[in-house]
Gaussian input, Z-matrix of N, CA and C with variables (Angstrom, degrees):
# hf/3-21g

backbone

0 1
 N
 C     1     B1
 C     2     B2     1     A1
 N     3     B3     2     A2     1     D1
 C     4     B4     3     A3     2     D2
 C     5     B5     4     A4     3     D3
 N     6     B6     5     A5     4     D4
 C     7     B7     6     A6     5     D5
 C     8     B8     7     A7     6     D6
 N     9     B9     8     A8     7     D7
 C    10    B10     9     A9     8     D8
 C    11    B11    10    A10     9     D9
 N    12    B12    11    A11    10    D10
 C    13    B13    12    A12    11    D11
 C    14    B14    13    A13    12    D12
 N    15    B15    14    A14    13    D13
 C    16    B16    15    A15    14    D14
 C    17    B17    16    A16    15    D15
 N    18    B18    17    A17    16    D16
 C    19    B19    18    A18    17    D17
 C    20    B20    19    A19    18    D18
 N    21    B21    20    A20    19    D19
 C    22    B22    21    A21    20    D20
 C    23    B23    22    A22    21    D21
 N    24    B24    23    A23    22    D22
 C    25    B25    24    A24    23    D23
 C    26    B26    25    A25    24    D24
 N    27    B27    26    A26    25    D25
 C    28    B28    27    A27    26    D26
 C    29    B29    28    A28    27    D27
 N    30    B30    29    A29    28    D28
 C    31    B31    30    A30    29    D29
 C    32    B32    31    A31    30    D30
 N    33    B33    32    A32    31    D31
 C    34    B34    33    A33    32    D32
 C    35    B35    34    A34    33    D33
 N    36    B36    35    A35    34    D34
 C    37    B37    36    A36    35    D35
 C    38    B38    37    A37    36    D36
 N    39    B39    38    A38    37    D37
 C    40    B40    39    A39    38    D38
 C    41    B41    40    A40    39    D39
 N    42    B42    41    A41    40    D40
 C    43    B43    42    A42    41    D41
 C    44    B44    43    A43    42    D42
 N    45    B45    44    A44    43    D43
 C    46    B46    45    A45    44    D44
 C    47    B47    46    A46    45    D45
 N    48    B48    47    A47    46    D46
 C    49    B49    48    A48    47    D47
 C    50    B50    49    A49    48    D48
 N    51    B51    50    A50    49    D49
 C    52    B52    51    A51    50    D50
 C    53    B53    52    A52    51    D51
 N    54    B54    53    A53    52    D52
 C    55    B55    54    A54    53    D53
 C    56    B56    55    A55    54    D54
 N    57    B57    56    A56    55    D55
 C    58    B58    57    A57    56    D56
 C    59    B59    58    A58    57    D57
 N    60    B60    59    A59    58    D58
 C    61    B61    60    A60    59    D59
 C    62    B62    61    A61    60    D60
 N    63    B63    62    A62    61    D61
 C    64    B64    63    A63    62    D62
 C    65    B65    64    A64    63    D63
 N    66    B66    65    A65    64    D64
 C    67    B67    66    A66    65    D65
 C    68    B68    67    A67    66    D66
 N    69    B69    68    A68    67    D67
 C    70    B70    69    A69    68    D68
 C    71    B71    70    A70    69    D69
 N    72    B72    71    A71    70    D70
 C    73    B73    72    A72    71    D71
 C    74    B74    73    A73    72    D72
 N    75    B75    74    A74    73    D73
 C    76    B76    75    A75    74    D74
 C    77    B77    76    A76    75    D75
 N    78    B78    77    A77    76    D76
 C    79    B79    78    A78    77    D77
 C    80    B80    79    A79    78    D78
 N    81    B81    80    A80    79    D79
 C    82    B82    81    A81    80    D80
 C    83    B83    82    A82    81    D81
 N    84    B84    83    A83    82    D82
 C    85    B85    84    A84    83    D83
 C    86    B86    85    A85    84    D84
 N    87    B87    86    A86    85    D85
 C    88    B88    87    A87    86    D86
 C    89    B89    88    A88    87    D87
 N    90    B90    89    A89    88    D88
 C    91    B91    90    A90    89    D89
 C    92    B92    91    A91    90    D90
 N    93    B93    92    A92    91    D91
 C    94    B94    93    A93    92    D92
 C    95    B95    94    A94    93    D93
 N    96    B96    95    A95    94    D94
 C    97    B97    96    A96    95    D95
 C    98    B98    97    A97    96    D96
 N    99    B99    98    A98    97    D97
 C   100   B100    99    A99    98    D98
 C   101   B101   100   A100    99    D99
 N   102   B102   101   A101   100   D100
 C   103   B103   102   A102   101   D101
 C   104   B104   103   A103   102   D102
 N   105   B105   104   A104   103   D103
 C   106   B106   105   A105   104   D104
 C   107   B107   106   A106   105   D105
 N   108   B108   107   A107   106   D106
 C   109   B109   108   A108   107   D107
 C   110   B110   109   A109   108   D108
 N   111   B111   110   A110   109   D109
 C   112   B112   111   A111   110   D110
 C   113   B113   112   A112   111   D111
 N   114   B114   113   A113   112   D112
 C   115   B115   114   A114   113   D113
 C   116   B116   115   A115   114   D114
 N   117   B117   116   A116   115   D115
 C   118   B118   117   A117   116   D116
 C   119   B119   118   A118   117   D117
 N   120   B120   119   A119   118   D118
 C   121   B121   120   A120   119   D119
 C   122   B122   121   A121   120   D120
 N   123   B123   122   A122   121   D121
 C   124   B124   123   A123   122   D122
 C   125   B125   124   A124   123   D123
 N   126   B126   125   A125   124   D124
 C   127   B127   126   A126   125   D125
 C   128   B128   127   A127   126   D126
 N   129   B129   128   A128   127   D127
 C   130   B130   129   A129   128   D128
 C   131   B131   130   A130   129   D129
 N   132   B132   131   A131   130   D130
 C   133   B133   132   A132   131   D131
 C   134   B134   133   A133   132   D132
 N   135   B135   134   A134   133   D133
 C   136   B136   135   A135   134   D134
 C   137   B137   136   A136   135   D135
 N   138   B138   137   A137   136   D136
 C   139   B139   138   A138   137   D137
 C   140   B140   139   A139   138   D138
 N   141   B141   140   A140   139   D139
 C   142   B142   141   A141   140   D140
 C   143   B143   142   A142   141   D141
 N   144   B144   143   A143   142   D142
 C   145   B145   144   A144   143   D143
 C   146   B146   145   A145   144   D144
 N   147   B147   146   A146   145   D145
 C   148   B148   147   A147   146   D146
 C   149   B149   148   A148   147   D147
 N   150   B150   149   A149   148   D148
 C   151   B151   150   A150   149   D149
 C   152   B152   151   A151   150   D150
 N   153   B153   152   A152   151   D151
 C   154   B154   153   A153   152   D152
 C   155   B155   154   A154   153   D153
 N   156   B156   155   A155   154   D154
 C   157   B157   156   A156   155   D155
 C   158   B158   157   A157   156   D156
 N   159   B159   158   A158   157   D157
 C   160   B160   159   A159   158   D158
 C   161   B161   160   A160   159   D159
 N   162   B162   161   A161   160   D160
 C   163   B163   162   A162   161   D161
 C   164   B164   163   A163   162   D162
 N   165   B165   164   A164   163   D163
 C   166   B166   165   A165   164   D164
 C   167   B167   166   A166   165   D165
 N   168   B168   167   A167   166   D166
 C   169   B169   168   A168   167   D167
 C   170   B170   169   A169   168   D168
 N   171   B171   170   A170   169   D169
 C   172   B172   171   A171   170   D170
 C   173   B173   172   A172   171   D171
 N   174   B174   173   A173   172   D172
 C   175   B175   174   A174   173   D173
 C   176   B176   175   A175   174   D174
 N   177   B177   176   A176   175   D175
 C   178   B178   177   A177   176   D176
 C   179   B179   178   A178   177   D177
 N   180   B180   179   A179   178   D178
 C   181   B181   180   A180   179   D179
 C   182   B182   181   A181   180   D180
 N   183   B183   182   A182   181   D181
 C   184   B184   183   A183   182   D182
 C   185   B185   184   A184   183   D183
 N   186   B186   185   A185   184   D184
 C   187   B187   186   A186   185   D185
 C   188   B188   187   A187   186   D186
 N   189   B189   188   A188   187   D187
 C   190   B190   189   A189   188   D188
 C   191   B191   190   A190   189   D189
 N   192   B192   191   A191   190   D190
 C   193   B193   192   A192   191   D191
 C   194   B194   193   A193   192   D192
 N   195   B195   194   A194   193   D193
 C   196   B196   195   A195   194   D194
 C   197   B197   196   A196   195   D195
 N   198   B198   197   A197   196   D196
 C   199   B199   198   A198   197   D197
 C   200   B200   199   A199   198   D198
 N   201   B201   200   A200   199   D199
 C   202   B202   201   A201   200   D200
 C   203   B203   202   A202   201   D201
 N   204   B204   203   A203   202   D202
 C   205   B205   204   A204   203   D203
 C   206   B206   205   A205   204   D204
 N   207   B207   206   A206   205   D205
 C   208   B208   207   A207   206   D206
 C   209   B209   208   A208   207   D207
 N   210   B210   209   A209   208   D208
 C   211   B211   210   A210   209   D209
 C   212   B212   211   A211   210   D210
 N   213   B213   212   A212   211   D211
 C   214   B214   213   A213   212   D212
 C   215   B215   214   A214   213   D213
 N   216   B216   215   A215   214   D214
 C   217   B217   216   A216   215   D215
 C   218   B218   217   A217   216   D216
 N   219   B219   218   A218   217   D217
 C   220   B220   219   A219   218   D218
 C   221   B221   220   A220   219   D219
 N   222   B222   221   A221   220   D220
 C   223   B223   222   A222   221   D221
 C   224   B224   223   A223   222   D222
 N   225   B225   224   A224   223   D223
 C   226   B226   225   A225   224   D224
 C   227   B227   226   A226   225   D225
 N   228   B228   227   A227   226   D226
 C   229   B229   228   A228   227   D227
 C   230   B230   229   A229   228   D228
 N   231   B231   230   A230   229   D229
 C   232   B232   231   A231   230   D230
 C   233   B233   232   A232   231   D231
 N   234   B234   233   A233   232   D232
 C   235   B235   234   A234   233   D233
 C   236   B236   235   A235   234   D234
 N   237   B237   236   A236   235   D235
 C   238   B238   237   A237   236   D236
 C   239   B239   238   A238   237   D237
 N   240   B240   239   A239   238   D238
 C   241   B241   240   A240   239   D239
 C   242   B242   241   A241   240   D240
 N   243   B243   242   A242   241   D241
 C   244   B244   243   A243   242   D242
 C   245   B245   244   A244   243   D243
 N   246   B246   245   A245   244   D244
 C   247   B247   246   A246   245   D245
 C   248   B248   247   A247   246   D246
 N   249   B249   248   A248   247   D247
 C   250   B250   249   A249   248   D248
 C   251   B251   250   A250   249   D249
 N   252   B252   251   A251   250   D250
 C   253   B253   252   A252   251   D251
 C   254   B254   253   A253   252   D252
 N   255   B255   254   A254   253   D253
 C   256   B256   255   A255   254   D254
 C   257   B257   256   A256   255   D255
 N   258   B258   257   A257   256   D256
 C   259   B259   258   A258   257   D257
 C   260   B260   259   A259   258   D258
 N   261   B261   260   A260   259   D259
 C   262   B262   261   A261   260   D260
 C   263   B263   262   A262   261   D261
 N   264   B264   263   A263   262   D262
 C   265   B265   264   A264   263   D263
 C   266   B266   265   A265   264   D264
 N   267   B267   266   A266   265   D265
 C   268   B268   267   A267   266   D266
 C   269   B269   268   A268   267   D267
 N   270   B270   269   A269   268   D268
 C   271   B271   270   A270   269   D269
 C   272   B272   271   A271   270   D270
 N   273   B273   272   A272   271   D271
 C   274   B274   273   A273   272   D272
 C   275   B275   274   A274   273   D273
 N   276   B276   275   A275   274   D274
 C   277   B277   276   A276   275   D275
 C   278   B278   277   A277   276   D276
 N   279   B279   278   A278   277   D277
 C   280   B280   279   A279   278   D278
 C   281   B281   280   A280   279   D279
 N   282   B282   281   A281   280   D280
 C   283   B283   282   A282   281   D281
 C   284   B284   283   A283   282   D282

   B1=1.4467
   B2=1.5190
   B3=1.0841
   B4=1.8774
   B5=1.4510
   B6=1.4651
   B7=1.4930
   B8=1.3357
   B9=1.1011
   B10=1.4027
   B11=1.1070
   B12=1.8521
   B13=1.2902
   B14=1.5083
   B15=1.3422
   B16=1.4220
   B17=1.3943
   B18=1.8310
   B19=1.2718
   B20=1.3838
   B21=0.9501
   B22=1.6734
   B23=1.2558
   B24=1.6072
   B25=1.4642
   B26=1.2419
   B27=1.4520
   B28=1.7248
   B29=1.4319
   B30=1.8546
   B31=1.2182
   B32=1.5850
   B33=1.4292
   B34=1.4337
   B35=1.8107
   B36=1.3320
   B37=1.6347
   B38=1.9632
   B39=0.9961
   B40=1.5065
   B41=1.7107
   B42=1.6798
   B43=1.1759
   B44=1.5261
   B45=1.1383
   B46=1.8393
   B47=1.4360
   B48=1.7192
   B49=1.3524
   B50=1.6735
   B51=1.5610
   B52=1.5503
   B53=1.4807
   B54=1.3170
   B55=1.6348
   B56=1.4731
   B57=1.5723
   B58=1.6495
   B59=1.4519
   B60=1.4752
   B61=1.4656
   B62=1.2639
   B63=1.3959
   B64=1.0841
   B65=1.7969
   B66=1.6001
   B67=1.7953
   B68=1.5654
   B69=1.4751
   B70=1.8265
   B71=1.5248
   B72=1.1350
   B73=0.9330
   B74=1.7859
   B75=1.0325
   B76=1.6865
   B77=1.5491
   B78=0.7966
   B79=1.5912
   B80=1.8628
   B81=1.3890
   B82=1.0114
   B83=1.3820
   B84=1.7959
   B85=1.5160
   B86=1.4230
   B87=1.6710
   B88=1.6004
   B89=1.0976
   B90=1.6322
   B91=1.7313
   B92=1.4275
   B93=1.3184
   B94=1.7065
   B95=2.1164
   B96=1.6351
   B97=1.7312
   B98=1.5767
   B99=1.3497
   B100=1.2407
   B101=1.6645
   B102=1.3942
   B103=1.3615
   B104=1.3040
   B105=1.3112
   B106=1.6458
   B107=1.7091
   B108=1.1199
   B109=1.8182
   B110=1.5312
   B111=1.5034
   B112=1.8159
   B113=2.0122
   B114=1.4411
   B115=1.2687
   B116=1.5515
   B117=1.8864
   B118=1.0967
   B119=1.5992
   B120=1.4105
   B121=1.0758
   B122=1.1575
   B123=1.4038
   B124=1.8705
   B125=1.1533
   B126=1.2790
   B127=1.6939
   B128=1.5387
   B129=1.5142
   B130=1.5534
   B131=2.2289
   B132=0.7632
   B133=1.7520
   B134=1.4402
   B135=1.4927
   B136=1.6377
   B137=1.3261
   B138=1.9653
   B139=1.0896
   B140=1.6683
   B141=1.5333
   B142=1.1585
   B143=1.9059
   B144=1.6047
   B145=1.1625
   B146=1.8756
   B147=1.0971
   B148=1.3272
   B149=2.1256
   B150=1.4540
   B151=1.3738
   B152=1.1775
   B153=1.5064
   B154=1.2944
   B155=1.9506
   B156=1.1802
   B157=1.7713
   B158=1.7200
   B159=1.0654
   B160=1.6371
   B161=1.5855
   B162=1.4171
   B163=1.1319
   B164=1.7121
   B165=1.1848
   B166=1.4999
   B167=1.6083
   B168=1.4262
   B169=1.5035
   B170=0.8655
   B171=1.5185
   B172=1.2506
   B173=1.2007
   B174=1.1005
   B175=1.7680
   B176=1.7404
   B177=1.7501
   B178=1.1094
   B179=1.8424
   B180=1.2093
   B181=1.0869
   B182=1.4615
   B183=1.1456
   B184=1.6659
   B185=1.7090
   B186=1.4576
   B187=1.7380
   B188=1.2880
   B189=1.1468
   B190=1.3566
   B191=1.7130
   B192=1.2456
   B193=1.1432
   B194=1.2579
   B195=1.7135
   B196=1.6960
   B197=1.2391
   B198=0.9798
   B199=1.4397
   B200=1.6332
   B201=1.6015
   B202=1.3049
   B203=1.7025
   B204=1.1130
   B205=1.1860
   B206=1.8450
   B207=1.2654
   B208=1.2155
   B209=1.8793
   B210=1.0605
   B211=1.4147
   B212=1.4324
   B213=1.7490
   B214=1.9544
   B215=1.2967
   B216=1.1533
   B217=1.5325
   B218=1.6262
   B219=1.7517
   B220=1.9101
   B221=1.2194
   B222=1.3173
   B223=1.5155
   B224=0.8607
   B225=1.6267
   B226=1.7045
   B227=2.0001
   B228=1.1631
   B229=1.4643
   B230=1.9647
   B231=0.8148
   B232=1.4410
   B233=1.6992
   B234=1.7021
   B235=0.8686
   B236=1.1760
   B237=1.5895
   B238=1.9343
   B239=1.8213
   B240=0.9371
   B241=1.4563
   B242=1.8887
   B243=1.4414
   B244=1.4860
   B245=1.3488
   B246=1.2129
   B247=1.7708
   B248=1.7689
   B249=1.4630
   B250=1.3085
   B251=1.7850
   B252=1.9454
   B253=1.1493
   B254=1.7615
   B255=1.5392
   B256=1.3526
   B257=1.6581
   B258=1.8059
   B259=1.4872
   B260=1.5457
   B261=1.5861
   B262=1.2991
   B263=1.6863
   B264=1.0522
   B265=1.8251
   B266=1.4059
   B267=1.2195
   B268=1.8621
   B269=2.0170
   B270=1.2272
   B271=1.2387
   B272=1.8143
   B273=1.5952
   B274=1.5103
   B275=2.0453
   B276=0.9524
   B277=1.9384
   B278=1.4769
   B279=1.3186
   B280=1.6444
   B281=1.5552
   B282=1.3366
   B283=1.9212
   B284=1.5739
   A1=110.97
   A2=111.53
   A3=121.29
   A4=101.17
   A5=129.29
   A6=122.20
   A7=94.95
   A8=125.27
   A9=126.90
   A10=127.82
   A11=124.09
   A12=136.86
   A13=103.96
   A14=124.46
   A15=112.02
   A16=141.36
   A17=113.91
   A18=126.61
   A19=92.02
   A20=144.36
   A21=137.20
   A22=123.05
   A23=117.12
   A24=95.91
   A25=118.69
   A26=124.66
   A27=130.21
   A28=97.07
   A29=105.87
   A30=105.96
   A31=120.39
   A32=118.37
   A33=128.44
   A34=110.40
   A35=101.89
   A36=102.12
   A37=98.55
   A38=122.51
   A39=118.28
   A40=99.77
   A41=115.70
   A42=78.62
   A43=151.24
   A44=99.20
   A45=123.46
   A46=102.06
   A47=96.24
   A48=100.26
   A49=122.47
   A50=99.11
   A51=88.58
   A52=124.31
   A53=130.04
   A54=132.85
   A55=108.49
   A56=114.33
   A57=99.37
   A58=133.36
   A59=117.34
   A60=108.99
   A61=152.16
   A62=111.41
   A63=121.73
   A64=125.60
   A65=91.14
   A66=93.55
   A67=98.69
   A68=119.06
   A69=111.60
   A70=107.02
   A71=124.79
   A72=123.78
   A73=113.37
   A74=121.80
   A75=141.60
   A76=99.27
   A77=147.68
   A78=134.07
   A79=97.09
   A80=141.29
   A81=122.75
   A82=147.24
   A83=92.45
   A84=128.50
   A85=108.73
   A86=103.54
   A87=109.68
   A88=135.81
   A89=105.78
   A90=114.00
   A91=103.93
   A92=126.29
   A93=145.74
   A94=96.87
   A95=81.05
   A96=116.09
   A97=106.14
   A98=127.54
   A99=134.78
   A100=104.07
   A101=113.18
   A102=119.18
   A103=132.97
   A104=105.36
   A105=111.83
   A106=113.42
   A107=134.37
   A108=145.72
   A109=74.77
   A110=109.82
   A111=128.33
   A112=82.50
   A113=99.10
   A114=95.20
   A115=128.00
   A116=96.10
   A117=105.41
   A118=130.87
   A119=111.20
   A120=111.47
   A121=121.32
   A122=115.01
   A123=122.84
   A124=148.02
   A125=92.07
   A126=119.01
   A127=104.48
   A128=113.80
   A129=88.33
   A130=106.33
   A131=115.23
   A132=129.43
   A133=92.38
   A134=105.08
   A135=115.89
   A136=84.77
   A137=103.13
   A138=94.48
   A139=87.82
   A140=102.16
   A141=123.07
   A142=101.35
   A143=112.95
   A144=111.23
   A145=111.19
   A146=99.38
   A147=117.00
   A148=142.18
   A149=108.72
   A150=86.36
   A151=139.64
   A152=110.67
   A153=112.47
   A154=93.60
   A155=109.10
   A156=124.18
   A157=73.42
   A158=109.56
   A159=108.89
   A160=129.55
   A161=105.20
   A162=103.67
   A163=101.19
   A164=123.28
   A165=122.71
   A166=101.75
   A167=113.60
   A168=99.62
   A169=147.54
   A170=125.30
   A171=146.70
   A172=113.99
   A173=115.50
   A174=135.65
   A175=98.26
   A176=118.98
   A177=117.69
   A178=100.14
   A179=151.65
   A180=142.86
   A181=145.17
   A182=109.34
   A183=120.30
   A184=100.51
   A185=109.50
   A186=96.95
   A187=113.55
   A188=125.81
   A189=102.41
   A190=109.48
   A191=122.18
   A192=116.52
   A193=130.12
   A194=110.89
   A195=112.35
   A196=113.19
   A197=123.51
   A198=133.24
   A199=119.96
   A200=105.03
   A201=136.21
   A202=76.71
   A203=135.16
   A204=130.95
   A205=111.63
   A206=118.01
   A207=141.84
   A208=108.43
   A209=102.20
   A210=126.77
   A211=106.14
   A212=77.43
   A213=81.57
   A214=114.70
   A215=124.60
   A216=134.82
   A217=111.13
   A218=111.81
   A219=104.70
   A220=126.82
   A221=98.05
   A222=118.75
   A223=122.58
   A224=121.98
   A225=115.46
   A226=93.34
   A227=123.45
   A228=122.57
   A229=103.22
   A230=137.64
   A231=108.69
   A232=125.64
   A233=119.64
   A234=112.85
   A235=146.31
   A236=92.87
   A237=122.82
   A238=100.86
   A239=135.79
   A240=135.24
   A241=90.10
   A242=104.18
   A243=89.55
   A244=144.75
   A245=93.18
   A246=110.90
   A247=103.87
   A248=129.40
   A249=124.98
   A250=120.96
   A251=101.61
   A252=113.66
   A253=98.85
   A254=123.01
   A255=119.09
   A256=102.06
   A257=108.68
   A258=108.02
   A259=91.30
   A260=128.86
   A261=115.56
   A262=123.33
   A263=99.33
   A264=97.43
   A265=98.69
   A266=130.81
   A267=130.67
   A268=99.22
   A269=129.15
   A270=105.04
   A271=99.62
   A272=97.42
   A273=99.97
   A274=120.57
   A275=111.47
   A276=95.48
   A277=91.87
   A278=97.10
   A279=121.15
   A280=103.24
   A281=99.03
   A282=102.17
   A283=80.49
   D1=-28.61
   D2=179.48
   D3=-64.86
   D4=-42.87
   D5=-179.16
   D6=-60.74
   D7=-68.26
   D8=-160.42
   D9=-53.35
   D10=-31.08
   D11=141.54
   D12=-41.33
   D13=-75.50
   D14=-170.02
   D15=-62.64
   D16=-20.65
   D17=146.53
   D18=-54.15
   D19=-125.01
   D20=-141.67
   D21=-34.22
   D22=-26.79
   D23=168.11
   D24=-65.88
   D25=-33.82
   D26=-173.36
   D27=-51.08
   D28=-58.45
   D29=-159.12
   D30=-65.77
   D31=-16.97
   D32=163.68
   D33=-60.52
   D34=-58.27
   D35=-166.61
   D36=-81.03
   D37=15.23
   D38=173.01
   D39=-111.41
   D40=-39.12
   D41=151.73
   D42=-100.29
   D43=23.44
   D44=-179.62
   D45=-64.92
   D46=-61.08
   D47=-167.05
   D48=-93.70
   D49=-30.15
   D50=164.12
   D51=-97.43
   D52=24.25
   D53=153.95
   D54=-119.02
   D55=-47.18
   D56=-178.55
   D57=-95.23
   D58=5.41
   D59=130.31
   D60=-57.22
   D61=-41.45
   D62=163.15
   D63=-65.07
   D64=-23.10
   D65=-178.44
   D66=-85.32
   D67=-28.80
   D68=175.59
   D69=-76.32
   D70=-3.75
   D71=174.87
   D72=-85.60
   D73=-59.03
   D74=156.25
   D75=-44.27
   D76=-34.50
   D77=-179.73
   D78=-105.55
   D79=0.67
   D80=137.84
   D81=-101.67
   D82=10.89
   D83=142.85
   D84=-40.18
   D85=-94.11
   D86=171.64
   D87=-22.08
   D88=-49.21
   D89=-165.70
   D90=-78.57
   D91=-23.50
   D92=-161.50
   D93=-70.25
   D94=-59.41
   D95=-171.20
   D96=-59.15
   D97=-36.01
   D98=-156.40
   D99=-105.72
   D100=-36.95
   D101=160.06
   D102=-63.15
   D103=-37.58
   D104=165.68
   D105=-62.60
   D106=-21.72
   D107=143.81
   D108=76.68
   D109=167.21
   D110=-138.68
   D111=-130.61
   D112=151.01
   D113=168.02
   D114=-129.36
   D115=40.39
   D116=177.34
   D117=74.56
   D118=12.45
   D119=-164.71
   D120=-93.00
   D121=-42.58
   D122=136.08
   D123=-80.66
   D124=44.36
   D125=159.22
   D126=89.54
   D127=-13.46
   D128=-164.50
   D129=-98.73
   D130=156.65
   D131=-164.79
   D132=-30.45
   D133=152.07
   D134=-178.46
   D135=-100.78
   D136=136.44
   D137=161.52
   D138=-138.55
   D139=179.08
   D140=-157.62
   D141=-81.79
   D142=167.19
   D143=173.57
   D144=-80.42
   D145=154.12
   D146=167.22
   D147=-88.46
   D148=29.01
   D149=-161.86
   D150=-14.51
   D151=-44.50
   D152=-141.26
   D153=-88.27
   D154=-14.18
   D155=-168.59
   D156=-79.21
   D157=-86.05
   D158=-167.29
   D159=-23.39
   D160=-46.01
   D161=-171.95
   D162=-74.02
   D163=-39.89
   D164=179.48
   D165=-43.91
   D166=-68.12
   D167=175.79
   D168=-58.78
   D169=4.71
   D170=157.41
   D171=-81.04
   D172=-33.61
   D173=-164.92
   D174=-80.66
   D175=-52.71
   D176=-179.15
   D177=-88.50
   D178=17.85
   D179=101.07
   D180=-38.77
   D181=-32.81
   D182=177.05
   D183=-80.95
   D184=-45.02
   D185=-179.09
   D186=-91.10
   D187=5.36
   D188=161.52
   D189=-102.29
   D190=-1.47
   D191=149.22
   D192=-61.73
   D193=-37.30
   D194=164.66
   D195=-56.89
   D196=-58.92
   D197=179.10
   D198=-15.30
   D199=-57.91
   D200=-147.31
   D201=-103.44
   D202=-53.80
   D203=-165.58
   D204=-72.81
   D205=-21.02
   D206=-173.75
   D207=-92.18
   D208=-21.49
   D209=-175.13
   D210=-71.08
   D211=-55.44
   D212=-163.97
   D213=-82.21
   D214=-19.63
   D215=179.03
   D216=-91.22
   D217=-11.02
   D218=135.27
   D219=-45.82
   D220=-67.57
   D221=-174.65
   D222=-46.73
   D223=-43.47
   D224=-174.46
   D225=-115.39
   D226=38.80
   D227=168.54
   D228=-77.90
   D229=-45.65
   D230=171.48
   D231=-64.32
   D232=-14.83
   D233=153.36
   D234=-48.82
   D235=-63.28
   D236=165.08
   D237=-50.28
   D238=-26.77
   D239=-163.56
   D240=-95.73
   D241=-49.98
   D242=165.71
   D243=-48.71
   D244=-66.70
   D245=179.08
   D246=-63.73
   D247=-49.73
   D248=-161.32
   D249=-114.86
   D250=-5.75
   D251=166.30
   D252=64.07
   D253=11.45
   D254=164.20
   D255=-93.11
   D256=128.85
   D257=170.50
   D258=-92.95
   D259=120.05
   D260=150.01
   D261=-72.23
   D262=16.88
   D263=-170.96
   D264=-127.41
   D265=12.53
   D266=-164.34
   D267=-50.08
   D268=23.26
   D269=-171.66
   D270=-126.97
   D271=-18.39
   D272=159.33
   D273=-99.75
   D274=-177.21
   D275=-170.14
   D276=-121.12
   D277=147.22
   D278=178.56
   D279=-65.24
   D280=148.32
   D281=179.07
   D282=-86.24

């Protein structure tokens, strides 16, 4: 039963991170795109700006940059602990 727990956790956090980053990322495409509002210049309807659309896509831009940025400094944390003896993670425990 422990394999089978652990096949599914992979398979949960593979698809977390390899489908729903990229999809918060694509919908803060949109919200970014749709907030900035069109000014009619190629023909299609003027519409007005959006703060509040904008800031979301910025907002779902900044965390999935943590994410990815948080990712990589898992990955190479026994290095960084090597070379500079800084744990950035001291609140979870080293295998």
């Amino acid at each position: 039963m422990a394999y089978l727990e652990s096949i599914l956790t992979v398979l949960g956090i593979g698809l977390l991170l390899g489908a729903g980053l990229p999809a918060l990322f694509a919908v803060g495409l949109v919200a970014h795109a749709r907030g900035a509002g069109n000014d009619g210049s190629d023909g299609d309807p003027v519409v007005a700006p959006q703060p509040a659309l904008k800031f979301l896509g910025i907002a779902l831009f900044v965390f999935v940059g943590w994410v990815i940025l948080t990712a990589v400094l898992w990955i190479t944390r026994a290095t960084i602990i090597h070379h500079t003896g800084v744990d950035l993670f001291p609140f979870l425990p080293e295998k």
